[in-house]
C-alpha positions as CSV (number, residue, x, y, z in Angstrom):
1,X,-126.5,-107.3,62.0
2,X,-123.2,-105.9,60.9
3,X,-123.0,-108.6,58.1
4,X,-126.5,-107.7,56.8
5,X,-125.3,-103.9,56.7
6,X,-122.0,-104.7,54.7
7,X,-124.1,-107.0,51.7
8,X,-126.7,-104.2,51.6
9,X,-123.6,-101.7,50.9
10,X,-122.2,-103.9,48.3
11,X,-125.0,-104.3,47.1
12,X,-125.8,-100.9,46.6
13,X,-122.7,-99.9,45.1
14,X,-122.7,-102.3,41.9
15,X,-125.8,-101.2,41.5
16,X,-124.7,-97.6,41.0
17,X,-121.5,-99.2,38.9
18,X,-124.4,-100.8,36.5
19,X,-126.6,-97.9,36.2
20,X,-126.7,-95.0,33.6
21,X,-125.4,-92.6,36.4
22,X,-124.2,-89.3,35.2
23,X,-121.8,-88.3,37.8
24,X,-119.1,-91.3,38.3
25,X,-116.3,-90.5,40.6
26,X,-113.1,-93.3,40.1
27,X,-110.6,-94.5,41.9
28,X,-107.4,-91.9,42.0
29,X,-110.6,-89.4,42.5
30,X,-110.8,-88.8,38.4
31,X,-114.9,-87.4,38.2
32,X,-116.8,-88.2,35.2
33,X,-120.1,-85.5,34.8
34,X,-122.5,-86.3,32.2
35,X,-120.9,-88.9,30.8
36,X,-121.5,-93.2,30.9
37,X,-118.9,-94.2,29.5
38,X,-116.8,-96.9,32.2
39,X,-113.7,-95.9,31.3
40,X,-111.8,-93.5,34.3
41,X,-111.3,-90.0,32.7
42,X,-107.6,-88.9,32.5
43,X,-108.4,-85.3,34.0
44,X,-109.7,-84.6,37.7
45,X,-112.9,-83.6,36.1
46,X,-114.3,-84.0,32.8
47,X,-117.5,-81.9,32.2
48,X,-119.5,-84.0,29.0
49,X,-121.8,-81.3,27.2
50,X,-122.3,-77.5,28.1
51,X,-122.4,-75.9,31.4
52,X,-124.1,-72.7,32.7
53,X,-123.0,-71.5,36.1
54,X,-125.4,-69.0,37.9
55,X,-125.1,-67.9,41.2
56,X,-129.2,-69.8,42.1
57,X,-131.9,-71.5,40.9
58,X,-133.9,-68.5,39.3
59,X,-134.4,-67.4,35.9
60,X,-131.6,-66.9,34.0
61,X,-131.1,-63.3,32.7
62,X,-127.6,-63.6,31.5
63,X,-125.0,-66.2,33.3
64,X,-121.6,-67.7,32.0
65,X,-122.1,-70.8,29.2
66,X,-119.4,-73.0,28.2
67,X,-119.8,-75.1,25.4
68,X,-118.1,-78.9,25.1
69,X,-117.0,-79.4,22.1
70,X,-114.1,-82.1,20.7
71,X,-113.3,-79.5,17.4
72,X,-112.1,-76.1,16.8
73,X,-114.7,-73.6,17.4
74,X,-115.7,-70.4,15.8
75,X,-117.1,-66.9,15.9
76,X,-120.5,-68.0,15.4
77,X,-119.9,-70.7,18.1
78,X,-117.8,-69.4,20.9
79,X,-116.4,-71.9,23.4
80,X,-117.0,-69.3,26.6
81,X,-119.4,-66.9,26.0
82,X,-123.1,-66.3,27.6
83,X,-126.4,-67.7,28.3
84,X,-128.8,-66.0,26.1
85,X,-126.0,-64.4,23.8
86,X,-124.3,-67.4,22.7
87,X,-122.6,-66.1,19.3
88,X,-120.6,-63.3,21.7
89,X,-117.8,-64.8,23.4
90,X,-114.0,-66.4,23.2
91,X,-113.5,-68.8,20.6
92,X,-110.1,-70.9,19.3
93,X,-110.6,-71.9,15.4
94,X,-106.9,-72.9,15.1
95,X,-103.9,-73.8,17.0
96,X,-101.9,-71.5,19.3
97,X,-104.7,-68.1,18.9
98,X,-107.4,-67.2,20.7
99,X,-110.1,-65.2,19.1
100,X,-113.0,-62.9,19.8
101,X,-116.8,-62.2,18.7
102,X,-120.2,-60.2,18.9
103,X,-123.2,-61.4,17.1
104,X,-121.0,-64.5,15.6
105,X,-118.4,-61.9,14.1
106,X,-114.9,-62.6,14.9
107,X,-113.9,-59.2,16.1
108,X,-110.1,-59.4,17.6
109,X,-108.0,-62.2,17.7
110,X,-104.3,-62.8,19.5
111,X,-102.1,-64.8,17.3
112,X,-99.0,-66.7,18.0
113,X,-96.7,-64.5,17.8
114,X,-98.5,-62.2,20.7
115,X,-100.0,-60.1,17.9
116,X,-103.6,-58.5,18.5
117,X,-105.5,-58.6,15.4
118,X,-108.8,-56.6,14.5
119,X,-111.5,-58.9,12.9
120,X,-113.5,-56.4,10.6
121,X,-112.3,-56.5,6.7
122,X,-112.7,-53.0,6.9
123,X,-114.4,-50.1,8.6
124,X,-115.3,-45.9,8.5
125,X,-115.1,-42.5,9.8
126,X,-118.8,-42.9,11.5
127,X,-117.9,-46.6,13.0
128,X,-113.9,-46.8,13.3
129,X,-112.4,-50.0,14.9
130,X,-110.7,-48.3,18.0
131,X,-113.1,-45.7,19.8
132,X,-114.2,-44.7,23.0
133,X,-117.7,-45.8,24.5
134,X,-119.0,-42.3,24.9
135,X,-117.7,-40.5,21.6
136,X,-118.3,-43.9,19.1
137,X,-117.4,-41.8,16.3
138,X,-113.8,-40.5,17.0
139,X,-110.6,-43.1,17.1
140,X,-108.6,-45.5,14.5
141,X,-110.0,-47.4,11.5
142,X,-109.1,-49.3,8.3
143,X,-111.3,-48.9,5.2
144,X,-108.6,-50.2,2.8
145,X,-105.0,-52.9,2.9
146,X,-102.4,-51.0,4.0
147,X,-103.6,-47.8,5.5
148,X,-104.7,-46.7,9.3
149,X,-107.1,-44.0,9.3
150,X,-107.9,-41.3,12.0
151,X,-111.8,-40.0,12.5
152,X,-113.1,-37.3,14.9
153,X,-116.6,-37.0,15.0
154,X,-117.2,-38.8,12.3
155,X,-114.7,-37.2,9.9
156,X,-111.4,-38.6,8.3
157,X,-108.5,-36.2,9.8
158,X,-105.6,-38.1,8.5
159,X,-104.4,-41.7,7.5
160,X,-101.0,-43.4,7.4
161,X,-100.4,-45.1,4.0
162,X,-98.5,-48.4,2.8
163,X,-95.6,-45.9,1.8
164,X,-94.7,-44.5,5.1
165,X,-96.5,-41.4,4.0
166,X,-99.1,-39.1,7.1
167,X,-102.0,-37.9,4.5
168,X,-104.0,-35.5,6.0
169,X,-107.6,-36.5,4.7
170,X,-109.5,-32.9,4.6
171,X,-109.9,-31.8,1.2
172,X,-110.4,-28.0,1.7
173,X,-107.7,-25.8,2.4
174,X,-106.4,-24.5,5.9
175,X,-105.7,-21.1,7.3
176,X,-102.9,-19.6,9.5
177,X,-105.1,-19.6,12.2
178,X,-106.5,-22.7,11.8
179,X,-103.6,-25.0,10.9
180,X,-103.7,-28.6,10.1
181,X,-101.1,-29.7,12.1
182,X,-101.0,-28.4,15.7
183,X,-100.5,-28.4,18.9
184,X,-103.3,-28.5,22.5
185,X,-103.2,-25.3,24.1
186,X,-101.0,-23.8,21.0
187,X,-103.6,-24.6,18.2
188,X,-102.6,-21.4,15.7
189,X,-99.0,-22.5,15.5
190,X,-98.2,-25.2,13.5
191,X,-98.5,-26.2,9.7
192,X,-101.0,-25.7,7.1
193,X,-102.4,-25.8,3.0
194,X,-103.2,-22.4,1.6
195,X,-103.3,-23.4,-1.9
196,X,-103.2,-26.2,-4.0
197,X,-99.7,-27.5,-4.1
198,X,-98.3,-25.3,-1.3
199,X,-97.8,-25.7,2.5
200,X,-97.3,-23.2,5.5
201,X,-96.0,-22.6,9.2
202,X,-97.9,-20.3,11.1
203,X,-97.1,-19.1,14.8
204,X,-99.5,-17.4,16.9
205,X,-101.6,-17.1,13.8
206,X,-99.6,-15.2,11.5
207,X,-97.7,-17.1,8.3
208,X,-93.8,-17.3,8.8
209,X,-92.8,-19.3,5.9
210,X,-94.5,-20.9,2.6
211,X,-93.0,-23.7,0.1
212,X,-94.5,-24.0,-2.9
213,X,-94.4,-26.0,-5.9
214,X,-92.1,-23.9,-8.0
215,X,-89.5,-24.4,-5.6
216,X,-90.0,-21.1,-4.0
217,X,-89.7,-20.2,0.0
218,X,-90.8,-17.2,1.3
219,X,-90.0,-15.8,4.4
220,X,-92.4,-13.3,6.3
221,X,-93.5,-12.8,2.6
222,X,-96.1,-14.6,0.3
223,X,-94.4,-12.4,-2.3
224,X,-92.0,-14.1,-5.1
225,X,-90.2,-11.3,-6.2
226,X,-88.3,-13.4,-8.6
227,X,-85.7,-15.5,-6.2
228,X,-86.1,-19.0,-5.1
229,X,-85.9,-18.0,-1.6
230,X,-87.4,-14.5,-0.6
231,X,-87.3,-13.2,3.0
232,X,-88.6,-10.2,3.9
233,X,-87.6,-8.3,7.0
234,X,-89.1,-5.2,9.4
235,X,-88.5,-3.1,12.3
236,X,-84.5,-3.0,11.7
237,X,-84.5,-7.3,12.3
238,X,-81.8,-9.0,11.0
239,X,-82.8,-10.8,7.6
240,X,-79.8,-13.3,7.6
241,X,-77.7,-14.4,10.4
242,X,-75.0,-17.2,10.2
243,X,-72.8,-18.0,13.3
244,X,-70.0,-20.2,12.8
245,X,-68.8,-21.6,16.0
246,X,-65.3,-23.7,15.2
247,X,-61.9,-24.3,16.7
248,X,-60.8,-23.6,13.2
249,X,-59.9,-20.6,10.6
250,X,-61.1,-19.6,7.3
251,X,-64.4,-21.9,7.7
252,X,-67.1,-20.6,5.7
253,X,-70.2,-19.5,6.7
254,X,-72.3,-18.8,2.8
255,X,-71.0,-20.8,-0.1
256,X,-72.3,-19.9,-3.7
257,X,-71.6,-22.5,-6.6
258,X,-71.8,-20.8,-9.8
259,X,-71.2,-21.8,-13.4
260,X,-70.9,-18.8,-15.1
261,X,-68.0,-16.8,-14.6
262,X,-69.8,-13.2,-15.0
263,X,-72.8,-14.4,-13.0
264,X,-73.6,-12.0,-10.4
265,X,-74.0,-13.2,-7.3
266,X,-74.6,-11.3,-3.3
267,X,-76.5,-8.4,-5.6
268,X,-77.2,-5.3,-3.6
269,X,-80.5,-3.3,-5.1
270,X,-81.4,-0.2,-4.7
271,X,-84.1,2.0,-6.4
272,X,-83.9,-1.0,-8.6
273,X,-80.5,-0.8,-9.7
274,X,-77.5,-3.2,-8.8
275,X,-75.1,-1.9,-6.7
276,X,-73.3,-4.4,-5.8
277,X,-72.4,-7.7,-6.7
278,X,-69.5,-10.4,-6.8
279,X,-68.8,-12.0,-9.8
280,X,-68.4,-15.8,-10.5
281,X,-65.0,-15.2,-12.0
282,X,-64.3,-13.4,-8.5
283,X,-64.4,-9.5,-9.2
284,X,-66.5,-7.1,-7.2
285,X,-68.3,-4.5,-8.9
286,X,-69.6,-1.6,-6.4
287,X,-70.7,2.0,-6.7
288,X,-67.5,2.9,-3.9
289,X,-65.6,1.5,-1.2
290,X,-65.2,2.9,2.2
291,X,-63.3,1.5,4.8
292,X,-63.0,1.6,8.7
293,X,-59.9,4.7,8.9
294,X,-61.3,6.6,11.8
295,X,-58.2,7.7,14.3
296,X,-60.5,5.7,17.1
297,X,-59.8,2.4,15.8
298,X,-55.8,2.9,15.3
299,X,-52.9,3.0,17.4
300,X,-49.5,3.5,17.0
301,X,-49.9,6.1,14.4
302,X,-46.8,7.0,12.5
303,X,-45.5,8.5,9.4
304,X,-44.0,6.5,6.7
305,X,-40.8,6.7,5.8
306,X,-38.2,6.2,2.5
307,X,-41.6,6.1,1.1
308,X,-40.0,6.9,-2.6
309,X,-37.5,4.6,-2.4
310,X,-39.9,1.7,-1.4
311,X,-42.5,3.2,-4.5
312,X,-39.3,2.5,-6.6
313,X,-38.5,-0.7,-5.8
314,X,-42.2,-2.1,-6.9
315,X,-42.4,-3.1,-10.2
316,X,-45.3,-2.2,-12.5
317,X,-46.4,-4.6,-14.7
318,X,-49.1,-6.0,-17.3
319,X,-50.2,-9.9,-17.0
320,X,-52.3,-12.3,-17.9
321,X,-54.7,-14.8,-15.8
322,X,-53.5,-18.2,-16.0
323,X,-56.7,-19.5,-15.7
324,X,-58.2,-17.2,-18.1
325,X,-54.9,-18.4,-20.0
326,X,-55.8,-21.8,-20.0
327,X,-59.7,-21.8,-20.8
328,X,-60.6,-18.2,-21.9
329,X,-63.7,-19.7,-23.2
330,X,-64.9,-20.7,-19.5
331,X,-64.7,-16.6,-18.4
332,X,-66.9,-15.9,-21.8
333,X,-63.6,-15.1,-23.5
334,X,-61.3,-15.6,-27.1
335,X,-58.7,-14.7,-25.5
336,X,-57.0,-13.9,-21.7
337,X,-57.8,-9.9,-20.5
338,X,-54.8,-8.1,-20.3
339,X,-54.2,-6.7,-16.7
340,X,-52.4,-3.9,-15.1
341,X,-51.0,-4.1,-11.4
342,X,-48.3,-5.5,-9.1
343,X,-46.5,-8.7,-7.4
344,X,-47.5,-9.5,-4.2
345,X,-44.1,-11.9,-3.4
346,X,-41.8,-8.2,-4.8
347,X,-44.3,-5.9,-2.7
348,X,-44.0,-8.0,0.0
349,X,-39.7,-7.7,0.3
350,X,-40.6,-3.7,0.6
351,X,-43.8,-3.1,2.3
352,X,-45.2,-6.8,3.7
353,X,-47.3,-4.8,5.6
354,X,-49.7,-5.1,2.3
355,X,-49.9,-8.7,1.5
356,X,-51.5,-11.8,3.1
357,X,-50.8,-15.3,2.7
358,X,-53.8,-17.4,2.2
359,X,-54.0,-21.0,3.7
360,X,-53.4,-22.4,0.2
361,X,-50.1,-20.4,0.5
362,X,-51.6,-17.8,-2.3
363,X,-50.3,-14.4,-1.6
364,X,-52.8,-11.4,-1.8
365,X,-52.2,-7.4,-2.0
366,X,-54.3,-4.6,-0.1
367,X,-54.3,-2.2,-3.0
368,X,-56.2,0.4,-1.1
369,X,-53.4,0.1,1.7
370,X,-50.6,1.5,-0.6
371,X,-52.2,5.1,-0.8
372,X,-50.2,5.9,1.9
373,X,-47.0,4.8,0.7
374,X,-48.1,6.7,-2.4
375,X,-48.8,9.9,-0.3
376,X,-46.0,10.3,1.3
377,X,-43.5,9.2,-2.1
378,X,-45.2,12.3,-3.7
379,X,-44.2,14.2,-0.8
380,X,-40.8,12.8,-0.6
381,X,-40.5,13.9,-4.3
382,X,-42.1,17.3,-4.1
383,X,-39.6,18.1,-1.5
384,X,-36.7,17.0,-3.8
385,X,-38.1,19.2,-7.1
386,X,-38.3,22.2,-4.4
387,X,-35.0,22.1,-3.3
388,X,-33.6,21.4,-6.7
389,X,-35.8,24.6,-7.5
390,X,-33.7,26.6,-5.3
391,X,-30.6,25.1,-6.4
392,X,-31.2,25.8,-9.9
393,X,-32.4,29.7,-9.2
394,X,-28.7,30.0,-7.3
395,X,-27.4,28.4,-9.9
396,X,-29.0,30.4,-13.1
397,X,-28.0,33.4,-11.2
398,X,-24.2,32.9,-11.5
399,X,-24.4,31.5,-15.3
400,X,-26.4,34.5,-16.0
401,X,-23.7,36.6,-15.1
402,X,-21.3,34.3,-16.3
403,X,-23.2,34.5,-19.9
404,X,-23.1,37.9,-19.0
405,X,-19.3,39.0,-19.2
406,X,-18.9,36.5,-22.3
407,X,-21.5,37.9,-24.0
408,X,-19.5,41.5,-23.7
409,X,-17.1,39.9,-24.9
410,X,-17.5,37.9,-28.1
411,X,-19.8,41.1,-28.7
412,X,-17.2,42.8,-30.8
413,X,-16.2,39.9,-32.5
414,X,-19.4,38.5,-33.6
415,X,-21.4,41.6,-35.3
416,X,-24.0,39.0,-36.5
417,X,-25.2,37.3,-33.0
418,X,-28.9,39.0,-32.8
419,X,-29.1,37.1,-36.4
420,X,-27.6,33.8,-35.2
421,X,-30.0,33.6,-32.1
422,X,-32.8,35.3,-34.1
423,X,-33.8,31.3,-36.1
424,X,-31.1,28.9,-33.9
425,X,-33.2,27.4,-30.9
426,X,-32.9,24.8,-28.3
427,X,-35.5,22.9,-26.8
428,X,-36.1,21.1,-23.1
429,X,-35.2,18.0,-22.6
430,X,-37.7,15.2,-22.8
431,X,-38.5,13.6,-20.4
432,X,-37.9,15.7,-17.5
433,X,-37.1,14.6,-15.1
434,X,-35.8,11.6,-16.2
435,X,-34.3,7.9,-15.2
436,X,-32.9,6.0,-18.3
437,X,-32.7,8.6,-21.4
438,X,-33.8,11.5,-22.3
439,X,-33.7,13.4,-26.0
440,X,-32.5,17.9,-26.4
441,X,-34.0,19.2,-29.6
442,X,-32.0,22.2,-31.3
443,X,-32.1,24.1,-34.4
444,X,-28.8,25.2,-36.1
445,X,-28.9,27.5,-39.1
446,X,-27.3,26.5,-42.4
447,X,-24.7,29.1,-42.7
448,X,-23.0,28.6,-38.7
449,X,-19.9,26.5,-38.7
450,X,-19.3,25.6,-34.9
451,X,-22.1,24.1,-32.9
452,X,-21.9,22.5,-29.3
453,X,-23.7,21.7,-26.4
454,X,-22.5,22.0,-23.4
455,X,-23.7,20.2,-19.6
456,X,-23.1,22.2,-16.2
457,X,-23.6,21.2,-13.0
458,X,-25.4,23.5,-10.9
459,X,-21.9,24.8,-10.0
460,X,-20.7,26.1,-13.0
461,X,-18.2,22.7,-13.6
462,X,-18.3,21.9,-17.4
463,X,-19.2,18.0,-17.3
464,X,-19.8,17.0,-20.9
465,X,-19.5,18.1,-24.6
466,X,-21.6,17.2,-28.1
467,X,-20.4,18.4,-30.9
468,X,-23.2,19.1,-32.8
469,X,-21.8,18.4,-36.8
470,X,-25.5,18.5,-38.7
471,X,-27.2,21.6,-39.5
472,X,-31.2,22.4,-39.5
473,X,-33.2,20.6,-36.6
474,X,-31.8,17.9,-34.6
475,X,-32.2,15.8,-31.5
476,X,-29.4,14.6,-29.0
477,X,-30.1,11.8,-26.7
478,X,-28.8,11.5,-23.0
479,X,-28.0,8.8,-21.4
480,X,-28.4,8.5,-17.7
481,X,-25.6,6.1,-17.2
482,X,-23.1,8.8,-18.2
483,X,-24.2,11.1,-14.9
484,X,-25.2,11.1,-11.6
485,X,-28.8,11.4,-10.3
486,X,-29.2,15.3,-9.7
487,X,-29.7,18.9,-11.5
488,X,-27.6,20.1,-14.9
489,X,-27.7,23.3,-16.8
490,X,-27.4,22.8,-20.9
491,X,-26.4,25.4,-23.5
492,X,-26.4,25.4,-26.9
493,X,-23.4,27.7,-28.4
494,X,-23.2,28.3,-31.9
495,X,-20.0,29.8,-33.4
496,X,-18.9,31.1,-29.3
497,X,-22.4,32.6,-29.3
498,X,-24.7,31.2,-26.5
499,X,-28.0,30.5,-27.8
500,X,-30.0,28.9,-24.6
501,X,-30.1,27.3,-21.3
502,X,-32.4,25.4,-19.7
503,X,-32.5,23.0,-17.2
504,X,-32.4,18.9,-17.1
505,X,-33.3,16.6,-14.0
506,X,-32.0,13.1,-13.3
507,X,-33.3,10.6,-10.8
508,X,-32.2,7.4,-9.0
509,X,-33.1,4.5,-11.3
């Protein structure tokens, strides 16, 4: 019995191995399905033809279809895709990417290099590439080579071309409140188009500042009143403000290049008239020039003094500008201005309290500062005329008297004087005072003999003596050199008859 079981087995089984079976199963457990071919598949399982997988036996709505195939397949013929629907699905046309399709139209693919490509040569505003499900007509899409486009509701907002450039798309221009460019839950701030060639920033509705295509800015303005950059300002607000924070000096906070030297630049208008302005060249023209002297701001108050003296030791003097000098043409000039005024390196050995050094070692002088020095030199030298006043007066008194007695005398001798002083005449001294020379004009008549003219000091003391040899009008010139800074008496005498005297004043060189 046992033996009769076996041959029926055997039996049975080359049979099965002769047959057209369709599902063969070989040793190692390698399954063929759908296939009659004798030789043992190399895979576990090895599915010949398509295959549909549903969950029973029923009709088939819609149920997961994979195709066999031994080539590449396509969009129109997806290898995994779906019973009923078999042009929708994943596909692999070529080596190392995986693509996908609708209705046999490759719509996204994933190269090898990880990339995810979009399928359609091109798409719209209405049907853009990358949407949502329940707003179709709002997302990304690509109508042209090189450009991405952005769509709401159907409409082209903006689009990002092949040469880095953000276009946005609308046509019509935009508002201040309504800008272009914005922000969610701030949308009247941002940027907009006003006018044809010409953009805008807006905040809170309101235009703060316009460029347009004359290279103008406006600020708080869509006026041009003539300047490149016009700001406009209200309610006592600051127009400009530059803060320089540095760990340095003399850095500079507004720079103007120029290349004119009388171009006026910093111009202060008023009632349309310029009233202030720095030149290219460097000068300021203004209509005045106050500065900060209140007694609040000072300390240490205290009078100057040898004020004269210090007045005399600065030079006065006329000079050219070496760089006018060297390019007059550049300053609109033939030929260097002439200038009047003083050396800071002398003012600074008497009063350095005047001059800076700049940090290219060039020395500068506060003009304006000297007016005290001034003041109190005139003061100085007021004080010296007084006294010399009183001196003189003193003085006068005793030569009066002096004259006096001599005229008595030479009285009875010289029957003719009233005559003799009648046309002789002696004149003041110019200048007066005086430093370095000075020049006594006289008139002696044709038929005296003896003429002289004598110097005093203020007491009486005969100093010098010019014998005065030519007749008519003359001139005698004093030197300084010859006498000591102070106050002389001169008189002419003309045969021992004293014609005039007047007084002379000499100062310190």
């Amino acid at each position: 019995m046992k033996s009769r079981t076996l041959l029926t087995i055997i039996l049975i089984t080359a049979w099965l191995n002769k047959s057209y079976s369709q599902i063969k199963v070989y040793a190692g457990g390698n399954t063929y399905i759908g296939s009659t071919s004798v030789a043992a598949p190399t895979n576990k399982l090895h599915v010949v033809g398509n295959s549909v997988f549903t969950s029973g036996t029923g009709v088939i709505t819609s149920a997961p279809y994979l195709k066999g195939t031994n080539s590449w397949s396509s969009a129109t013929n997806p290898d995994y895709t779906w019973s009923g629907n078999q042009t929708t699905g994943i596909f692999h046309s070529a080596p190392n990417m995986i693509g996908f399709a609708t209705n046999g139209i490759e719509r996204l693919r994933i190269n090898s290099n990880g990339k995810l490509l979009n399928g359609n040569a091109s798409s719209n505003a209405t049907s853009p590439d990358y949407s949502w499900k329940s707003d179709s007509t709002t997302g990304i899409f690509h109508n042209a080579n090189g450009i991405i486009q952005f769509a709401t509701n159907g409409v082209e907002r903006f689009r990002i071309i092949n040469t880095n450039q953000l276009l946005i798309t609308p046509t019509t221009f935009s508002t201040s409140t309504s800008p272009d460019l914005s922000w969610a839950g701030n949308s009247t701030t941002g940027i907009f188009r006003p006018a044809a060639d010409v953009f805008a920033i807006t905040t809170s509705g309101v235009e703060k500042i316009r460029f347009s295509n004359s290279n103008n800015i406006q600020i708080n303005t869509t006026t041009v009143n003539g300047g490149k950059l016009n700001i406009a300002s209200s309610n006592g607000t600051k127009a400009i403000l530059c803060d320089i924070i540095s760990n340095a000096d003399w850095q500079q906070s507004i720079t103007t290049n120029v290349d004119r030297a009388n171009s006026a630049n910093y111009v202060v208008k008023f009632n349309n008239t310029d009233n202030f302005y720095v030149a290219g060249a460097g000068w300021v023209y203004s209509q005045g020039l106050y500065l900060g002297s209140d007694l609040s701001l000072k300390s240490n108050v205290n009078t100057i003094s040898g004020a004269l003296q210090k007045i005399n030791s600065i030079r006065g003097v006329t000079y050219n500008l070496k760089s006018e000098t060297v390019n007059p043409t550049l300053y609109g000039l033939t030929t260097p201005n002439t200038y009047m005024g003083i050396i800071a390196q002398e003012v600074e050995l008497v009063a350095p309290e005047v001059v800076k050094t700049l940090p290219n070692g060039t020395k500068t002088v506060a003009y304006q500062n000297l007016i005290g020095l001034l003041i109190e030199a005139i003061k100085e030298q007021n004080s010296q005329i007084e006294q010399m006043k009183k001196d003189i007066d003193v003085c006068c008194a005793t030569q009066i008297s002096q004259s006096s007695r001599i005229s008595k005398l030479n009285n009875a001798e010289n029957i003719g004087e009233s005559k003799i002083k009648e046309t002789a005449y002696l004149g003041q001294n110019l200048p007066n005072p005086f430093s370095q020379i000075t020049s006594i004009s006289y008139f002696i008549p044709e038929k005296n003999t003896n003429s002289v003219l004598l110097i005093f000091d203020m007491n009486g003391k005969l100093i010098k003596s010019y014998s005065l040899n030519s007749k008519g009008e003359g001139h005698l010139e004093i030197e300084a050199n010859r006498l000591q800074a102070g106050m002389y008496l001169y008189t002419l005498l003309i045969d021992g008859i004293e014609i005039d005297t007047k007084r002379m004043i000499l100062t310190d060189n």
